[in-house]
VOPAGU-2260 file (C-alpha; in pm, 1 decimal, decimal comma):
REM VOPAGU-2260
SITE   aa  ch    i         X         Y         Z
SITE  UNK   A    0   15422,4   -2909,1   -7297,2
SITE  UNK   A    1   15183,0   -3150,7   -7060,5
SITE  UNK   A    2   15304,3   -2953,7   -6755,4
SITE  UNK   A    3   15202,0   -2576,4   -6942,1
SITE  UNK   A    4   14852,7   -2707,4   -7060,5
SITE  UNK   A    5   14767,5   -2819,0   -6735,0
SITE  UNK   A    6   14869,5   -2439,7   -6566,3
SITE  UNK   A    7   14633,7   -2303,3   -6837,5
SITE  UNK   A    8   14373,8   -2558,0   -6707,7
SITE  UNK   A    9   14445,9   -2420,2   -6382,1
SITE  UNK   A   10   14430,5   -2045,4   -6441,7
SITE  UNK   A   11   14118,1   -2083,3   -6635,1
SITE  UNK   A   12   13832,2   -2133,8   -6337,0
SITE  UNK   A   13   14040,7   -1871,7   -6125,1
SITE  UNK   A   14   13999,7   -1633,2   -6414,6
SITE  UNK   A   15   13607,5   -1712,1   -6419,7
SITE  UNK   A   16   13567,4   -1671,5   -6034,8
SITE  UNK   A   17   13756,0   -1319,5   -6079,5
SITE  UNK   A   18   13508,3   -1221,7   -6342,1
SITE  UNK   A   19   13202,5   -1335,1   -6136,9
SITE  UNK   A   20   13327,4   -1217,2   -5799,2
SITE  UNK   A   21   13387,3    -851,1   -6029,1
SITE  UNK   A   22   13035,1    -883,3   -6173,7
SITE  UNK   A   23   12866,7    -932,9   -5829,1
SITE  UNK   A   24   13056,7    -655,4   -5671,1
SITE  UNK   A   25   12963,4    -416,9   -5977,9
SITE  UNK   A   26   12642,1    -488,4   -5941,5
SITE  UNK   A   27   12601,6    -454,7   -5616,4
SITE  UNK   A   28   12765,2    -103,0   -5638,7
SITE  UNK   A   29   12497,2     -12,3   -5904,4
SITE  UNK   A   30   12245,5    -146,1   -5721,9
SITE  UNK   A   31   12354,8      72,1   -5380,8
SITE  UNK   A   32   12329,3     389,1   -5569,6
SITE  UNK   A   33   12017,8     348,3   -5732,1
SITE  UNK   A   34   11827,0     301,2   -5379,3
SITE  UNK   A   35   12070,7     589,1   -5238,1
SITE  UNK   A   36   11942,5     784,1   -5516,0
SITE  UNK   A   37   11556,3     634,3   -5462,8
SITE  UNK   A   38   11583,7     734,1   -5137,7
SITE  UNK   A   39   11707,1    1078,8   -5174,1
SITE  UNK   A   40   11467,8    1177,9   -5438,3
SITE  UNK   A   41   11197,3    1067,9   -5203,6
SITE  UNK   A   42   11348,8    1315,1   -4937,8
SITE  UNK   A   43   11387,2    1576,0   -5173,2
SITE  UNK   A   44   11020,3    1535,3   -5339,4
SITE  UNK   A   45   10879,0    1536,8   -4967,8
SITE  UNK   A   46   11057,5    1833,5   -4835,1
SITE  UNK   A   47   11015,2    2010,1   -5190,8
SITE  UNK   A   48   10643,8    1871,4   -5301,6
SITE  UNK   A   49   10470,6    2167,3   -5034,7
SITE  UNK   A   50   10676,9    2428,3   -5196,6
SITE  UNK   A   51   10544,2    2356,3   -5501,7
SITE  UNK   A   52   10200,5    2301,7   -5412,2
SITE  UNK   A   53   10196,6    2682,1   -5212,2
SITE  UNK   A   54   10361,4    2871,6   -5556,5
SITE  UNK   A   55   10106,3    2704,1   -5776,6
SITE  UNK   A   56    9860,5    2792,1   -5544,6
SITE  UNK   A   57   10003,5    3145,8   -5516,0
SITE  UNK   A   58    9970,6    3244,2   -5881,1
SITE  UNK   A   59    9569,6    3091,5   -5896,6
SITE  UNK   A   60    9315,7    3319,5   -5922,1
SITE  UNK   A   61    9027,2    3319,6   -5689,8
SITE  UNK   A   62    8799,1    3096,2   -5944,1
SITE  UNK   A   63    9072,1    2836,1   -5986,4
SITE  UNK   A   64    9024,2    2762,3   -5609,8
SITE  UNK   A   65    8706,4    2587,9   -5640,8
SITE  UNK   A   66    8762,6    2405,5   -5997,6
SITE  UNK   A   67    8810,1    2089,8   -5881,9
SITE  UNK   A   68    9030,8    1994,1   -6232,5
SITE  UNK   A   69    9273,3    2177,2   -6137,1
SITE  UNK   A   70    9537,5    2031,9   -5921,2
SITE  UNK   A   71    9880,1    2181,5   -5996,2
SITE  UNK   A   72    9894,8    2430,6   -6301,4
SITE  UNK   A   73    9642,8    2713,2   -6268,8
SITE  UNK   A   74    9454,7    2792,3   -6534,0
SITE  UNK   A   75    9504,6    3161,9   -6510,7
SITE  UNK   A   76    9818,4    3313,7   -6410,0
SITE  UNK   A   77    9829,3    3619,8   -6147,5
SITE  UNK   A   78   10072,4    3743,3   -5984,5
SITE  UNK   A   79    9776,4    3965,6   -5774,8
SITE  UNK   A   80    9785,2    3787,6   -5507,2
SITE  UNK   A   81   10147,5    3852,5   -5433,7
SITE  UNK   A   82   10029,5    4237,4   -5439,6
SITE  UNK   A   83    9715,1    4188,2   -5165,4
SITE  UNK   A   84    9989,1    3977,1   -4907,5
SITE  UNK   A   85   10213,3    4285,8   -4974,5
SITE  UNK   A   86    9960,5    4572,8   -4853,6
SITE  UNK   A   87    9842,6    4339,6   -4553,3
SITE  UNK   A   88   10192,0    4275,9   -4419,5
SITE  UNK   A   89   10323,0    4682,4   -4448,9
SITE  UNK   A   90   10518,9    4564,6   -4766,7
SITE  UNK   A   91   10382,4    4817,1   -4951,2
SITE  UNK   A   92   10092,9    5095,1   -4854,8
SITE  UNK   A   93    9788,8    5034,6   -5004,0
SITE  UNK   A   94    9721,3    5140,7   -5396,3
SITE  UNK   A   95   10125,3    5309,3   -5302,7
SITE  UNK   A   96   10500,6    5255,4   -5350,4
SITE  UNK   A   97   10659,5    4960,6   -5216,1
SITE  UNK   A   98   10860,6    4986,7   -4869,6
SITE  UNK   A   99   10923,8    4657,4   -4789,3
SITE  UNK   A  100   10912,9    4861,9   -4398,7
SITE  UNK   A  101   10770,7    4531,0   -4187,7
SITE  UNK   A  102   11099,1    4298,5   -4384,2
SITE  UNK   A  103   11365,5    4549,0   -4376,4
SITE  UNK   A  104   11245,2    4602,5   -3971,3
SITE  UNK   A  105   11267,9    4230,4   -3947,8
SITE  UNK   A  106   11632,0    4186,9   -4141,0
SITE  UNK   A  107   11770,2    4491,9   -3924,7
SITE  UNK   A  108   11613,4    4359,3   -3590,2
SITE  UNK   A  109   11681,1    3982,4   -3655,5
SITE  UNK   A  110   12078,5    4078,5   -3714,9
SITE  UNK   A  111   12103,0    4275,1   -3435,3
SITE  UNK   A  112   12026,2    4008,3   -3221,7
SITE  UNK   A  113   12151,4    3714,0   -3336,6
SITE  UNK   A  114   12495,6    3874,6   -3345,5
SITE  UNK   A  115   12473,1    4016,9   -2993,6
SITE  UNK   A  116   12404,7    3638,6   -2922,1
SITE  UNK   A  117   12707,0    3508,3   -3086,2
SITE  UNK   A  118   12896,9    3735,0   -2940,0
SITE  UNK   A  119   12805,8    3662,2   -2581,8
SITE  UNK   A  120   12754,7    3229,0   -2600,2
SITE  UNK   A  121   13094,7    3207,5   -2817,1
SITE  UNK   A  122   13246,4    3398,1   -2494,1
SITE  UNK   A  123   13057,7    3187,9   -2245,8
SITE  UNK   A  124   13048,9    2847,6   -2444,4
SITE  UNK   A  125   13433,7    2881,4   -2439,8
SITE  UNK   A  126   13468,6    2958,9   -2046,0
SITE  UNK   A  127   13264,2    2664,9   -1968,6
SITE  UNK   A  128   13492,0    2452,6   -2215,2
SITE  UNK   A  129   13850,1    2575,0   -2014,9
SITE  UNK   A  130   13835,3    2734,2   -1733,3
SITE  UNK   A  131   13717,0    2603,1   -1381,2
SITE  UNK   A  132   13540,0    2867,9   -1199,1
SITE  UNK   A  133   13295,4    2843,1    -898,2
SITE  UNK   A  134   12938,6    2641,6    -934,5
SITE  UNK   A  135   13060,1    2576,7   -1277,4
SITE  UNK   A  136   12833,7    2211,3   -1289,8
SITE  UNK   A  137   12535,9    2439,4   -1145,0
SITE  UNK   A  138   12546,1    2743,3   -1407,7
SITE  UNK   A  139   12561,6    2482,5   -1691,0
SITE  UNK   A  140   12248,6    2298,4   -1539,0
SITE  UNK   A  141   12116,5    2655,4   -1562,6
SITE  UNK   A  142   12212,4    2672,1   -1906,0
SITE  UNK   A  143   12060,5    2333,1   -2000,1
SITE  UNK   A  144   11741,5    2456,4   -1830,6
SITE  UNK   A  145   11741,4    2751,5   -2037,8
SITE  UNK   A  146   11705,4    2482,0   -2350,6
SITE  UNK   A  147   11442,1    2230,9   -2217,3
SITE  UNK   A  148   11193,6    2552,7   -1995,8
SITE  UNK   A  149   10978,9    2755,3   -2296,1
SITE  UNK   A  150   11038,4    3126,6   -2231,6
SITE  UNK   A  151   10634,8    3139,9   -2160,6
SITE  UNK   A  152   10688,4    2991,8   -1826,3
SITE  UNK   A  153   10882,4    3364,9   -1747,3
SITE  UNK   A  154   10658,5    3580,4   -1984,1
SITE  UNK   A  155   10494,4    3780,1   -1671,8
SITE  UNK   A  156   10798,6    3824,3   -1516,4
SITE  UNK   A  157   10981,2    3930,1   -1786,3
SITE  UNK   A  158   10725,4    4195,8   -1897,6
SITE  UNK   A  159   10666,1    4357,4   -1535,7
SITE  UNK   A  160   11095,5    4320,9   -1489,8
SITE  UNK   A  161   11106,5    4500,8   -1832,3
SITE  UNK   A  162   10811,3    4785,2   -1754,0
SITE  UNK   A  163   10930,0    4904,5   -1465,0
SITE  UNK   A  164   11321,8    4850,6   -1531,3
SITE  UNK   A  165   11577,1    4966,2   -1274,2
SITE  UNK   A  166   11944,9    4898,8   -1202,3
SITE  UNK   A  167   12013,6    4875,2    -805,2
SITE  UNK   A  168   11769,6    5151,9    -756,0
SITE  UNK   A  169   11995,1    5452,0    -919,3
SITE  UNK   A  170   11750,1    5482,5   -1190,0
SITE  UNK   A  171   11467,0    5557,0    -987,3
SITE  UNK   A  172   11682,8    5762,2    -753,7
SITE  UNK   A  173   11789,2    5999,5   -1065,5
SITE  UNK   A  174   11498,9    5984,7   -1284,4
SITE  UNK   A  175   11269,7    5961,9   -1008,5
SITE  UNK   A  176   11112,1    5662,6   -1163,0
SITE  UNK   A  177   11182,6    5321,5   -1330,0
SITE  UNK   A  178   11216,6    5293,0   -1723,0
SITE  UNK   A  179   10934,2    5154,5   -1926,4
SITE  UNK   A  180   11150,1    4964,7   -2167,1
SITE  UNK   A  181   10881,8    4767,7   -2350,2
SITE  UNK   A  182   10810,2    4864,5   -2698,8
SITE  UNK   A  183   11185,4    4928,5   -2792,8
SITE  UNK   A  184   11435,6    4693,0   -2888,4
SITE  UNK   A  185   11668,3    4750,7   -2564,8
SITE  UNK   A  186   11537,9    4464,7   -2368,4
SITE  UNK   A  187   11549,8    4231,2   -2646,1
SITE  UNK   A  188   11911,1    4335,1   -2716,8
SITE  UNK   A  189   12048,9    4340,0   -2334,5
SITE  UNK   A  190   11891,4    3959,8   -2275,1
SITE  UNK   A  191   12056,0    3884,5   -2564,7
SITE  UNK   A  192   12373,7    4007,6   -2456,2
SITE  UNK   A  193   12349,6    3850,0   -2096,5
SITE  UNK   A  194   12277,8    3465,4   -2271,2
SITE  UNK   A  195   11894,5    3491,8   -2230,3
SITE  UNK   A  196   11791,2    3539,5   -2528,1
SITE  UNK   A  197   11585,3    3303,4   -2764,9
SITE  UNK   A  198   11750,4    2980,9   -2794,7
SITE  UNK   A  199   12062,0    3094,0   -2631,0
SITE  UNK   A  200   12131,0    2748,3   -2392,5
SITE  UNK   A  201   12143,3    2555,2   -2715,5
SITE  UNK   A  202   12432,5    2828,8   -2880,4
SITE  UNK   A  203   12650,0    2761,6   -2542,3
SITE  UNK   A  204   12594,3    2424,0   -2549,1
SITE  UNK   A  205   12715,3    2321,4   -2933,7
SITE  UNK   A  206   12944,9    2613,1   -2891,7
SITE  UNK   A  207   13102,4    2492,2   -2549,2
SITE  UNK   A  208   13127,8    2095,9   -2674,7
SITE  UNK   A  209   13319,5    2271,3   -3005,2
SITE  UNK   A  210   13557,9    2442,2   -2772,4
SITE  UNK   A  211   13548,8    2076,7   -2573,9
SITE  UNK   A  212   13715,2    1896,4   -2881,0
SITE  UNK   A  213   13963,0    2152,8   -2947,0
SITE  UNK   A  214   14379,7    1997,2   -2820,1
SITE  UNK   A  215   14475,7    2205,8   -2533,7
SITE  UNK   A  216   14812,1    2169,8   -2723,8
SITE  UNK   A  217   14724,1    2461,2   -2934,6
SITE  UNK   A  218   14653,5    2693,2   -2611,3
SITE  UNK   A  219   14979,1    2582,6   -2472,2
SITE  UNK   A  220   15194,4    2629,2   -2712,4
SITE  UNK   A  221   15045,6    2982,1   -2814,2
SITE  UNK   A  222   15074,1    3083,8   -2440,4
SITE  UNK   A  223   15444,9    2951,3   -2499,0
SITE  UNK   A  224   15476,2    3194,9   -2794,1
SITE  UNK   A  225   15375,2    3489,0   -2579,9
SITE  UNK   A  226   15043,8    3526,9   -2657,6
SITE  UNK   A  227   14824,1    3648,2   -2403,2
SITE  UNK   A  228   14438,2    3480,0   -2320,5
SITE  UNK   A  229   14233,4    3712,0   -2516,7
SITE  UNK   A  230   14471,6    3679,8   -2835,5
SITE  UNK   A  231   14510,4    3325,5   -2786,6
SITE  UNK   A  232   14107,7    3296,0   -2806,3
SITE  UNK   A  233   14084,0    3591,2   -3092,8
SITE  UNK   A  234   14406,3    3422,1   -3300,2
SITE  UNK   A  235   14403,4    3052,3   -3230,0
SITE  UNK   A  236   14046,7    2927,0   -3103,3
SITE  UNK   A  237   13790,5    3170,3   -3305,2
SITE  UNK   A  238   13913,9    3085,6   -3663,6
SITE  UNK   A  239   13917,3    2701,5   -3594,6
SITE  UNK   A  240   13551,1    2744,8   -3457,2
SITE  UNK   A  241   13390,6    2973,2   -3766,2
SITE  UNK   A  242   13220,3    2725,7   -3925,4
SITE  UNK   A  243   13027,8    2645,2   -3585,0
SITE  UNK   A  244   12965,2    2985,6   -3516,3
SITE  UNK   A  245   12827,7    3065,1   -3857,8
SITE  UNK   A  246   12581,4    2758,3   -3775,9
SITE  UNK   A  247   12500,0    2932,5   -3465,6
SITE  UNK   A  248   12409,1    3239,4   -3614,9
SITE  UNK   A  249   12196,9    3082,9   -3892,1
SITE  UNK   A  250   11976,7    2919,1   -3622,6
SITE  UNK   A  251   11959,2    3242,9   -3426,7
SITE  UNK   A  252   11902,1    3429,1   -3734,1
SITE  UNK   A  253   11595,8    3230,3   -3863,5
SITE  UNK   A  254   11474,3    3169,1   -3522,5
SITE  UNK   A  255   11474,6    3540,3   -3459,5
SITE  UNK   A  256   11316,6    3606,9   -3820,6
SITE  UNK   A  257   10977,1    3393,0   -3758,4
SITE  UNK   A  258   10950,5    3449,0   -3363,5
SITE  UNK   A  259   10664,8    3586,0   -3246,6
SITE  UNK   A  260   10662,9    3536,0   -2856,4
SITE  UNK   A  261   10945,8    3788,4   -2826,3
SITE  UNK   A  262   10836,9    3999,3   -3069,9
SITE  UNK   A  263   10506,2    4029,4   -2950,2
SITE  UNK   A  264   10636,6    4111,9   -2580,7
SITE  UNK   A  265   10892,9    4343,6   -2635,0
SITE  UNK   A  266   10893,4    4492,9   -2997,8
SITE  UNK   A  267   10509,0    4560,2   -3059,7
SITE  UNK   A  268   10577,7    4944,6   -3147,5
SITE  UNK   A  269   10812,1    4770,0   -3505,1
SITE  UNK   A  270   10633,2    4654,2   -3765,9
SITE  UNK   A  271   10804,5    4301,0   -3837,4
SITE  UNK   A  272   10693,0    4047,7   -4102,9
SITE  UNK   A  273   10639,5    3747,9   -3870,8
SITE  UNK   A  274   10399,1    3925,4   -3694,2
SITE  UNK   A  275   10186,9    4117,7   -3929,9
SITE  UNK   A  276   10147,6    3787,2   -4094,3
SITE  UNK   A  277   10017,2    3605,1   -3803,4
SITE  UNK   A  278    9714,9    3887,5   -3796,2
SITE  UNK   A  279    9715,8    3860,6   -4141,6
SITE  UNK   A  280    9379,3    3741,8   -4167,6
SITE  UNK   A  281    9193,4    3939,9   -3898,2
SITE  UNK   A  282    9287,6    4191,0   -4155,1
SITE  UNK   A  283    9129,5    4022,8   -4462,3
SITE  UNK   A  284    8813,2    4171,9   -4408,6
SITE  UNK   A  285    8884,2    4529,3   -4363,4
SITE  UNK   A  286    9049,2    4517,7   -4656,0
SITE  UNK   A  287    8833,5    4415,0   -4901,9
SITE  UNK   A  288    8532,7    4508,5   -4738,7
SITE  UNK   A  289    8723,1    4861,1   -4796,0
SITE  UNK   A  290    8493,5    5122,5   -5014,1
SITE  UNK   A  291    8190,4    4855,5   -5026,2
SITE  UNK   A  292    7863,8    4956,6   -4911,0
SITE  UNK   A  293    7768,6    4591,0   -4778,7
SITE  UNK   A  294    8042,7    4337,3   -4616,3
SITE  UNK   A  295    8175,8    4086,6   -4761,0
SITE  UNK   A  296    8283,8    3728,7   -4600,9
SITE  UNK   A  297    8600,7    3617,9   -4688,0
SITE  UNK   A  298    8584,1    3243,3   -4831,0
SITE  UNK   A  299    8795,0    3030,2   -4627,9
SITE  UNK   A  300    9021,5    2911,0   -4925,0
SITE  UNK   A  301    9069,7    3222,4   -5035,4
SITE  UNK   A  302    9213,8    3315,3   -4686,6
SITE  UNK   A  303    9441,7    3005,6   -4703,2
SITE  UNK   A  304    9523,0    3122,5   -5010,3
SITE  UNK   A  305    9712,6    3385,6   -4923,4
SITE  UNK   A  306    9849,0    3308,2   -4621,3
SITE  UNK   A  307   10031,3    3082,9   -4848,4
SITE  UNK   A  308   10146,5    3326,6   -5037,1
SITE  UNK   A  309   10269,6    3527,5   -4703,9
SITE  UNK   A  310   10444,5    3210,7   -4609,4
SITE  UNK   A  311   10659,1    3185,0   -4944,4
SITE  UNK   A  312   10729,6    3574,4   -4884,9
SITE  UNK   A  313   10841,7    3437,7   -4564,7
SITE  UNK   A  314   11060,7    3177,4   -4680,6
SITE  UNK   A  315   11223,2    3369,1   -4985,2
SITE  UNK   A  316   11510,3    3577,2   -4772,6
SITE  UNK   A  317   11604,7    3238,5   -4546,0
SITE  UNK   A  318   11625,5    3034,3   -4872,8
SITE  UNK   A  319   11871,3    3330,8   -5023,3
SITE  UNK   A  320   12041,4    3320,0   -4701,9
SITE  UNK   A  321   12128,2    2936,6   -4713,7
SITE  UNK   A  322   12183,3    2929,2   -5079,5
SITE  UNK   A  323   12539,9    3134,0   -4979,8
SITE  UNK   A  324   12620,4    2983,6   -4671,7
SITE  UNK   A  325   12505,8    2649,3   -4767,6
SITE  UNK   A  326   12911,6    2532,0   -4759,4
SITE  UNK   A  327   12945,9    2663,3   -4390,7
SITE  UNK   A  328   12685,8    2511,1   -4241,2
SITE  UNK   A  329   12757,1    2165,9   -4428,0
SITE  UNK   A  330   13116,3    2183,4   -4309,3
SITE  UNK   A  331   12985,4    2251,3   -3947,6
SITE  UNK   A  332   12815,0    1946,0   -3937,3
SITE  UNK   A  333   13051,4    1711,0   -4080,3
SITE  UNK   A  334   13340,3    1856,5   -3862,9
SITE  UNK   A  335   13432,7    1585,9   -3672,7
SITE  UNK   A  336   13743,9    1395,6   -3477,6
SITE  UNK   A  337   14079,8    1549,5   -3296,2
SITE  UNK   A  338   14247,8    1754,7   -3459,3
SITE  UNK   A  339   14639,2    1724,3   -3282,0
């Protein structure tokens, strides 16, 4: 009996130290996830907050600009506004039917492109990552260069290259004279296709270090199977690498969507969103200045005031666009480690 009493005496400070050592840990735990959660709110609000601020601001009318009570909820609702940004960015002709022309341009334009690009860094990203070829360490410094140089140090070259285009000569020796090609979407497309697009260095780059991390096990023992080089990269390497490419695109996509330098250069005769909203308020005055005997000055918040509301026009179809492929580009990012 002595010799059980004093086990129980024993057991029972262990059994408190178990408790307290569980109570510290859960507390700990709880106290982790409420500053994780802190924290991410914080992110959230701050990245969120703007958004917020620009609709509220969107839906104001004029007079609730300059009543200094009102901070976040308009007192009167209009949705007017969304109407004026419409007719001054060829979304719909004025007093007319909508044609959403300068958008549907820009969705049409900014696929084009960023799937030519794919299509041409997924092919070069993947030579640099396994084959050996000549100057190999040189091309890829070219490549880098094409990442850290902004395209406006080659903007005069590009435009005279582009105005007076000519293969070797034989186009001027059949037409009888070089190719303006600005104002069309053809020089846009072929730079895109020859990795010299917008953005293109970074594509190769994340593309090529994807291919990089890939066992050469895989190749091998497809090339063991009988499969040839193409249908070992079609088959094997492009499935594994989706969720990369999709990444890719999604840059290239939005990129494309809000560029203007490009745009401007080589596809002034389109009417594209990013672009009529950047001369969106040199056009301010002509329109409401339209029909009126006297001119009128445009107040400045008013002019902010829809430029906001361009902006959130702006921002609607990427938003869309990440809402479905939210899942791919997550997975792109976490990807991660060997995968023999």
């Amino acid at each position: 009996m002595k010799i059980k009493k004093s086990q129980a005496a024993a057991q029972t400070p262990v059994k408190g130290r178990d408790k307290k050592y569980a109570f510290k840990m859960k507390a700990k735990k709880y106290s982790v996830s409420i500053i994780r959660a802190a924290l991410l709110f914080g992110l959230c609000f701050m990245i969120i907050q703007p958004m917020i601020l620009r609709f509220a601001t969107s839906i104001m009318v004029e007079t609730d600009l300059y009543d200094s009570t009102i901070v976040l909820l308009p007192r009167n609702v209009t949705l007017d506004n969304y109407r004026i940004v419409a007719e001054l960015t060829d979304l719909k002709t004025v007093n007319g039917a909508w044609t959403f022309r300068s958008l549907w341009n820009t969705l049409w334009i900014s696929l084009l492109v960023s799937v030519c690009q794919i299509i041409a860094c997924t092919l070069v990203g993947y030579g640099f990552a396994r084959y050996d070829f000549p100057f190999k360490k040189f091309w890829f410094a070219c490549v880098i260069l094409l990442i850290i140089v902004p395209p406006q140090t080659i903007q005069t070259s590009l435009i005279v290259h582009f105005a007076t285009f000519d293969i070797l000569g034989i186009i001027k020796l059949i037409a009888g004279h070089p190719l303006n090609l600005r104002g069309s979407v053809l020089p846009y497309v072929l730079m895109s296709l020859t990795c010299m697009g917008l953005k293109d260095g970074l594509y190769i780059y994340m593309l090529r270090q994807y291919f990089r991390g890939i066992p050469k096990s895989l190749e091998e023992a497809a090339y063991v199977d009988g499969c040839s080089t193409l249908r070992t990269f079609c088959e094997i390497m492009l499935p594994d690498a989706v969720p990369t490419i999709a990444s890719c695109f999604l840059f290239s996509f939005v990129w494309q969507w809000t560029d203007l330098f490009y745009s401007r250069n080589f596809l002034s005769s389109y009417s594209l969103y990013s672009t009529q909203l950047s001369g969106i308020i040199s056009r301010m005055g002509m329109y409401f200045n339209a029909g009126r005997d006297s001119a009128q000055v445009v107040p400045n918040a008013r002019q902010q005031q829809l430029v906001f509301v361009g902006v959130l026009i702006c921002c609607i179809p990427l938003i869309i666009l990440y809402c479905f492929t939210q899942r791919t580009f997550v997975e792109s990012i976490a990807m991660s480690g060997s995968k023999e």
